[in-house]
C-alpha positions in Angstrom: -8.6 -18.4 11.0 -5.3 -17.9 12.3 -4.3 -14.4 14.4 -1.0 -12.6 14.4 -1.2 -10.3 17.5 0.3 -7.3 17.4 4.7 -7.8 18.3 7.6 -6.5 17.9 7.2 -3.6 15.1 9.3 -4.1 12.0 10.8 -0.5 10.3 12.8 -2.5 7.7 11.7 -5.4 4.7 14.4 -8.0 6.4 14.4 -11.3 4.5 16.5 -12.3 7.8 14.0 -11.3 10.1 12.7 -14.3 12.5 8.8 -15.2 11.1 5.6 -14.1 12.9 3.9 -16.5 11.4 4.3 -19.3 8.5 1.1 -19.9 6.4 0.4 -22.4 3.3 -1.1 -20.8 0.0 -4.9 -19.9 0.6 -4.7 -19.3 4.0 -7.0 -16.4 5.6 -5.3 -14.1 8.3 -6.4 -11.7 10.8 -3.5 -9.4 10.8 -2.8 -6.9 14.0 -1.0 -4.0 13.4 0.0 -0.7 15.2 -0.9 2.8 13.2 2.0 4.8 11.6 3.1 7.2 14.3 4.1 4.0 16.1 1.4 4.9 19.1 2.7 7.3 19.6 -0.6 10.0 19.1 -3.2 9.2 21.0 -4.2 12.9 22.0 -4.5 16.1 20.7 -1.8 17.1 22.8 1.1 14.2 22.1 3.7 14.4 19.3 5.4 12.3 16.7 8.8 12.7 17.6 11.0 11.4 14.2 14.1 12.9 15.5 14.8 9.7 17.1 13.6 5.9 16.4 11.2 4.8 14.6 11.6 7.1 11.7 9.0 5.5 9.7 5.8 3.5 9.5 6.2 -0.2 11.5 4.4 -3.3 10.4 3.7 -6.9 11.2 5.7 -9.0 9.7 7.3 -11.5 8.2 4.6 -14.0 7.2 6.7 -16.6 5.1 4.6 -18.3 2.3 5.1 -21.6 2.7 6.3 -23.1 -1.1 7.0 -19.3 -2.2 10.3 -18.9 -4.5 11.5 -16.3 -6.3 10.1 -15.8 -9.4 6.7 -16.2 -7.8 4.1 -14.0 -7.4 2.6 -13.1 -4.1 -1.4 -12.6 -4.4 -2.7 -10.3 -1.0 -6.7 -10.2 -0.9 -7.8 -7.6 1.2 -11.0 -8.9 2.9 -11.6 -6.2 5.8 -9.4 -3.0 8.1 -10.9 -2.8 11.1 -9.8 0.2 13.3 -9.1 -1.1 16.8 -9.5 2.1 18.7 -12.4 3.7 17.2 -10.5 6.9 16.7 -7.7 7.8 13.8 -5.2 10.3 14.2 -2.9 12.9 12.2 -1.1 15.6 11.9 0.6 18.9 9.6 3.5 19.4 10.8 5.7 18.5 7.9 5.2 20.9 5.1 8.7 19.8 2.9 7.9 21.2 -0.6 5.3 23.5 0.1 7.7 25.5 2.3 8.2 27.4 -0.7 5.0 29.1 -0.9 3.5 28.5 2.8 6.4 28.9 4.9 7.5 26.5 7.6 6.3 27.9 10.7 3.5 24.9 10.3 1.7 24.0 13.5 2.0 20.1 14.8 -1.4 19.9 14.4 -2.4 16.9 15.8 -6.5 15.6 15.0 -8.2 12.9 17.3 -10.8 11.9 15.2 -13.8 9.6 15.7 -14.9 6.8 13.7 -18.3 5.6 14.5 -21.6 5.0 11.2 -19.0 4.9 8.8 -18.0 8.2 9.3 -14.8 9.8 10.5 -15.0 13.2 12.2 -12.9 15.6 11.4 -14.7 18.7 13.6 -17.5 19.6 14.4 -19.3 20.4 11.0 -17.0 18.1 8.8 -17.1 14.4 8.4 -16.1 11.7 5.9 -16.4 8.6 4.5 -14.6 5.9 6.8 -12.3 4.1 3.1 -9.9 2.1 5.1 -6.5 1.4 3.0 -3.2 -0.3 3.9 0.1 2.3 3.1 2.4 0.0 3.2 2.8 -3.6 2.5 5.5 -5.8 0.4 7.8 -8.7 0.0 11.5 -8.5 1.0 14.4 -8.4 -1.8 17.0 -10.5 -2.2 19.3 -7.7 -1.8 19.7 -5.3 0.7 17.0 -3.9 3.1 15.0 -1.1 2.5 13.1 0.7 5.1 9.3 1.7 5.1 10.0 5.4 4.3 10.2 4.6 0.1 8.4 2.4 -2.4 9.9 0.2 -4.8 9.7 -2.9 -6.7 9.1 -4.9 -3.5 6.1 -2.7 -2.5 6.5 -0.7 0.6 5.4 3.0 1.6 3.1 2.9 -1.6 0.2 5.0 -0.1 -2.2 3.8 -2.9 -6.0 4.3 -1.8 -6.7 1.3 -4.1 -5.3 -1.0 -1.4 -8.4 -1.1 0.2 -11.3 -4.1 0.9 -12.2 -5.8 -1.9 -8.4 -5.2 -3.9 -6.0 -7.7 -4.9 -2.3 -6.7 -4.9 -0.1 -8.8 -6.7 3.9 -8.4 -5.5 7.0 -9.8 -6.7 8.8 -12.8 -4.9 12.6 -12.4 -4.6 13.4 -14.9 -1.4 12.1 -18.3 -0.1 8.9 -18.1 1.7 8.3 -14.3 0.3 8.6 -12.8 3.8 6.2 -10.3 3.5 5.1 -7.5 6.0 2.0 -5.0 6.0 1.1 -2.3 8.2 0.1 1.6 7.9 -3.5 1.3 8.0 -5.7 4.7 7.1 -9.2 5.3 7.8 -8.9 7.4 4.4 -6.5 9.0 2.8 -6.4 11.7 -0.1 -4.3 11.3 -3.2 -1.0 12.5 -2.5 -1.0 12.0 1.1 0.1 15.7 1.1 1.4 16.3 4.9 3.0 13.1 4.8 0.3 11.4 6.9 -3.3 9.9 6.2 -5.8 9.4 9.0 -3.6 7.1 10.6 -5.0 4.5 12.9 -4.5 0.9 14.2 -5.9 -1.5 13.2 -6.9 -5.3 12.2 -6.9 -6.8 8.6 -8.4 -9.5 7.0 -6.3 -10.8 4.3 -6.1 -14.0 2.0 -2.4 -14.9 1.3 -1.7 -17.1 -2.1 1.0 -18.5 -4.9 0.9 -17.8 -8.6 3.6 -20.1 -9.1 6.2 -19.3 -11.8 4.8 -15.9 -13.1 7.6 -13.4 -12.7 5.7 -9.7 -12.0 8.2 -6.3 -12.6 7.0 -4.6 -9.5 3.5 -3.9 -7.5 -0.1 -5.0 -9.3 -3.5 -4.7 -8.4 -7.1 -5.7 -9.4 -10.3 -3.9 -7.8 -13.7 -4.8 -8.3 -13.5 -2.2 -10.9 -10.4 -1.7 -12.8 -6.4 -3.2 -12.8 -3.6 -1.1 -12.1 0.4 -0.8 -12.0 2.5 1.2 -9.5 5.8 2.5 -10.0 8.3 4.7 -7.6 10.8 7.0 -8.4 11.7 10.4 -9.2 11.3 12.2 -11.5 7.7 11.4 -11.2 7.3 11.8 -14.7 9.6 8.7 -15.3 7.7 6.5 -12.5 4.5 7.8 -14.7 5.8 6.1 -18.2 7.4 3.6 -16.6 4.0 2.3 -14.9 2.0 2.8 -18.2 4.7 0.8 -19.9 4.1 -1.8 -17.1 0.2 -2.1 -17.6 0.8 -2.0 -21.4 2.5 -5.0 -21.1 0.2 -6.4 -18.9 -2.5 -5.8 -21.2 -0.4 -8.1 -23.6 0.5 -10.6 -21.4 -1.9 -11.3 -19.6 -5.4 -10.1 -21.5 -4.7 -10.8 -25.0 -4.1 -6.9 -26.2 -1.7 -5.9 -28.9 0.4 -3.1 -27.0 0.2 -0.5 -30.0 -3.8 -0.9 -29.6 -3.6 -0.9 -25.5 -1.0 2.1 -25.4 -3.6 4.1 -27.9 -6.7 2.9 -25.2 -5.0 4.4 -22.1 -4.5 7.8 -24.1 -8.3 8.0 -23.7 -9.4 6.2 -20.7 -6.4 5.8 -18.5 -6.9 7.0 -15.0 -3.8 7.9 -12.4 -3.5 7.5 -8.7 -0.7 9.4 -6.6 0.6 8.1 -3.1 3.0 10.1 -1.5 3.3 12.9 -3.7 6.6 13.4 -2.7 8.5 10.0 -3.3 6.9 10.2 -6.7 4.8 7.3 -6.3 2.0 7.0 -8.5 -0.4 4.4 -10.0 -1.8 4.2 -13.7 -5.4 2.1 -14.2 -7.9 1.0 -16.5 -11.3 -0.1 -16.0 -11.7 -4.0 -16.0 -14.7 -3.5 -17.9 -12.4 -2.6 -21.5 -10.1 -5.7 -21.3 -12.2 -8.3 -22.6 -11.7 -6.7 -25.9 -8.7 -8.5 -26.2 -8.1 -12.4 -26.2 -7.7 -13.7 -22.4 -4.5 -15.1 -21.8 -2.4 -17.0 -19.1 -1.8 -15.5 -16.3 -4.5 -12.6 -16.0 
């Protein structure tokens, strides 16, 4: 299984970027990666200082796909996010919308916590579930370079607890060899991510890397053990909502067999919705696996 140690930390999706690693389709990684205040926590007394560089979440990266092309589609398989430390790490300093109602003389804030039984704790008295996901992770456009701060078609800054062990996410290619990046690992992470971090930690991922040659996605897909699911970023959020159920809709179609007027009036009554970063308007829309095969299976589920 091959290893990419942890290197130089990427703050951009640069299809120009020199590779960390070049893998063929079905190849299993073991991914090193640093958390998202760039080490810069390790303490209750040290500070994430984003008046300076990095302003945003690194990652590892680029892993070119041997074989990948645009108009591709780049299948991750989460295996296993292992926290390297033993210990995760956040902080409240960054109120932004809330300032309304709560002020801004917010604290920093900073939590060391423990990780150890499956647990992470928080104090004293509160502990909880260790659900390692991965915030950000994508492929690089063919145009331009966006940072790790926003979401997009590519992927990115998604924030999606569904990126966890045990997901598949499915991401567009735009370039030659995908050049994809990961990084932003969580111990756990609450929907919304409301001060702007999760329990942040680094950490080491297990992924599988493969092709599904010729099948053009719109933007970020997954499948869980339990249900599938499209993401969409944007504001309003309102918009990013319709325009994700419109997405799985048409996946329904597509790729299960459904009739969209009978899949849009399913999700009316058993759609669920999953919200990164509240404030980049990021949100999923799902639907359990276990309603598809009511339609007729087609290509490309």
């Amino acid at each position: 299984m091959k290893r990419i140690p942890l290197g130089p930390l990427m703050y951009e999706f640069d299809r120009k970027a020199a590779p960390r690693a070049r893998v063929t389709p079905g190849e299993t990684l073991v991914v090193e990666m640093e958390d998202a205040f760039a080490g810069q926590i390790r303490t209750p007394a040290d500070r994430r200082d984003k008046s300076k560089m990095p302003y945003s979440n690194p990652m590892t990266g680029p892993i070119v796909v041997e074989g990948a092309e645009r108009g591709d589609t780049l299948a991750v398989r989460i295996h296993q996010i292992r926290p390297t430390l033993g210990r995760c790490f956040t902080r409240t300093s960054d109120p932004r919308m809330l300032s309304e109602w709560l002020g801004t003389e917010c604290p920093h804030g900073t939590r060391v916590c423990e990780i150890r039984d499956g647990w992470i704790h928080w104090s004293e008295t509160i502990r909880l579930p260790y659900q390692p996901m991965l915030g950000c992770l994508g492929t690089s456009p063919d145009w331009g370079v966006p940072t790790t701060g926003p979401a997009g078609p590519h992927g990115g800054n998604m924030d999606i607890i569904e990126t966890a062990p045990g997901s598949v996410v499915y991401l567009p290619v735009f370039v030659p060899g995908a050049y994809f990046y990961l990084g932003d690992a969580h111990a756990a992470m609450g929907h919304g991510e409301l001060s702007a971090a999760g329990l942040e930690m680094p950490a080491e991922t297990i992924i599988t890397l493969d092709l599904i040659k010729g099948q053009s996605i719109p933007g970020p897909r997954m499948v869980t053990p339990e249900e599938i699911l499209t993401v969409v970023s944007g504001s309003p959020m309102e918009r990013a909502l319709a325009q994700a159920f419109a997405q799985l809709i048409l996946w329904m179609e597509s790729g299960y067999g459904w009739d969209r007027w009978q899949a849009y009036d399913l999700l009316t009554h058993t759609a669920r919705i999953s919200i990164g970063y509240y404030a980049m308007g990021t949100v999923a829309v799902k639907v359990a696996r276990r309603y598809l095969g009511e339609g007729t299976p087609a290509a490309g589920r």
